[in-house]
Phi, psi and omega in degrees: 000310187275323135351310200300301172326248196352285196305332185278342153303306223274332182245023192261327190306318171260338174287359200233359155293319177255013161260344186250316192249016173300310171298333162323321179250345141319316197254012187027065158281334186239173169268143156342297187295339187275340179311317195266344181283312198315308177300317218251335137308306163305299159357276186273004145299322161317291204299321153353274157284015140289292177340295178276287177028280194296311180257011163284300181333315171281339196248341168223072178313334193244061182248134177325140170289319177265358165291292181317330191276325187272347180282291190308277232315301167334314201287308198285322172305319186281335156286338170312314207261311151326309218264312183294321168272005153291317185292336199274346170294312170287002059175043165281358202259045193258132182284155188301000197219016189102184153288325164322295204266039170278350146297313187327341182262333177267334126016254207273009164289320201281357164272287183320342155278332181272007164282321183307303223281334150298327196280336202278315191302302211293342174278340168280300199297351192264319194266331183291304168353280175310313179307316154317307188304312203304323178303287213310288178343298185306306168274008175263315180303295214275001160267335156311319199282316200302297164331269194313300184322314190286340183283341187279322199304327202293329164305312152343261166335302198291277186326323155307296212285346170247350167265002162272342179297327170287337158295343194246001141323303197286335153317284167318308180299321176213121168273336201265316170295288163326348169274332160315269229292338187310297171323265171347305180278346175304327191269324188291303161330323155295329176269000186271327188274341177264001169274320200319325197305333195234123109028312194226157164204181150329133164309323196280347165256296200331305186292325184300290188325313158325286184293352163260343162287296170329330172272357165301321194287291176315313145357283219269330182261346160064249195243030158281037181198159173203170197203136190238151202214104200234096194211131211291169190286334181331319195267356194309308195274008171298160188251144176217187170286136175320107192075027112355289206280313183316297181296331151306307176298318165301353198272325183309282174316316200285333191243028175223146162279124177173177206205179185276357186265338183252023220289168188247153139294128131221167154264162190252055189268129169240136178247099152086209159291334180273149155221183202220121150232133210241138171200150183279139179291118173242058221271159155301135177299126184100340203288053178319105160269144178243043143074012218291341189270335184284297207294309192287337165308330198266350197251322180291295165318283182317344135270331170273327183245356186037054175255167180225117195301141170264103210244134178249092174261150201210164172279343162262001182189138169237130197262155169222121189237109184243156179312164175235116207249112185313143192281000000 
């Protein structure tokens, strides 16, 4: 920051010079040659004062705007006046533009300290500003990253906790079939922790993953279900959230009832960014959901994408439409 200060002295420092001695040579008090000495003076008095400025500011941040403007001011009249019983030793010390305007530089100092000393607070308070934004910034992505992290972990647990409950249904019912869905699920598990590093992923790993939950499903429920998977290859490299798709379709099994004389339906179709998966309802009687994989699916879009998954519930059928995000 004070690099910063510095470069905007060297160049604020001669337009606020020739701005200070231009009405002179408009009204033609002065001559060309006294303009360019009278300017070139004015200059280095400016920076002068930038100069100390810059470092009471750096060296006593919390000293007052009017201690500061009366400490410079102070510091510069005393070099001013040193500088003058150098020149008078050398008989240099006659001013360029008479005697009458030999105020004119201690003047127009007391203004220029107090315009620096506005320009120097707004350029500190403009870098805190940022600095500020910047933390703010920092700690929201990284309370963003944390949220999203806790919600896919949260997915883990609830999805464990319902394929085991189905092994141990297919344990009693069939042992051979349960030694499949056993497999099956080792291998889906594996790829559900090894999706976990990212937040997001392809439609196209996504539908791998998908179509290996489903075939876990099949293991256990055989032809009580059936499914149509409509999706253009266009949209494949599209991005959605991790297990995004895997929890609508589980959300299919877990809150519906059926059987292979009774089978259930649903569909995968994607349109365009979006995708929609629908299915007819066959719900358990009685049935409290308490919503935890859609909600937490809707908490998630809304953070990473600051979207909101769209849901149709009807008394024969439930829609889910969720975004697709283009690479």
């Amino acid at each position: 920051m004070i690099r910063r200060i510095y470069e905007i002295a060297l160049i604020t420092s001669p337009i606020i010079a020739i701005y200070g001695v231009l009405p002179f040579f408009v009204f033609e008090i002065i001559t060309i040659q006294e303009v360019i000495k009278l300017t070139i003076g004015l200059t280095l008095n400016t920076f002068l004062v930038w100069a100390i400025l810059i470092q009471l500011k750096s060296k006593f941040p919390t000293l007052s705007n009017i201690w500061l403007f009366l400490t410079s001011y102070g510091i510069n009249l005393m070099i001013r006046v040193i500088l003058l019983v150098f020149l008078t030793l050398f008989d240099l010390s006659k001013p360029p533009i008479g005697d009458k305007y030999f105020i004119y530089p201690i003047a127009t100092s007391f203004a220029i300290n107090m315009v620096i000393i506005v320009i120097i607070n707004s350029i500190i308070n403009t870098y805190r500003y940022n600095d500020v934004q910047r933390e703010l910034h920092e700690i929201k992505l990284q309370n963003s990253v944390a949220q999203k992290l806790s919600l896919i972990n949260q997915m883990q647990p609830h999805f464990l906790f319902n394929a085991l409950s189905n092994l141990k249904s297919l344990i009693k019912e069939n042992p051979n079939t349960a030694e499949d869905y056993t497999i099956k699920l080792a291998d889906f598990l594996r790829y559900s922790v090894e999706s976990h590093q990212s937040d997001v992923i392809s439609l196209e790993k996504e539908l791998e993953f998908t179509r290996d939950y489903i075939d876990l499903q099949k293991v256990r429920f055989e032809n009580a279900f059936t499914y149509n998977l409509d999706i253009p290859n266009t949209l494949l490299q599209h991005k959605l959230p991790v297990l995004a798709l895997q929890t609508l379709v589980e959300n299919i099994f877990k809150h519906n009832v059926f059987t292979e004389k009774k089978p259930i339906h649903f569909t995968i179709s994607g349109n365009e960014n979006s995708l929609t998966v629908w299915n007819k309802k066959k719900m358990l009687k009685n049935y409290e959901t308490t919503s935890t994989g859609l909600s937490n699916l809707n908490k998630r879009y809304e953070l990473i994408y600051q979207k909101s998954i769209v849901i149709q519930d009807t008394d024969e059928d439930f829609t889910v439409t969720i975004s697709l995000i283009p690479l």
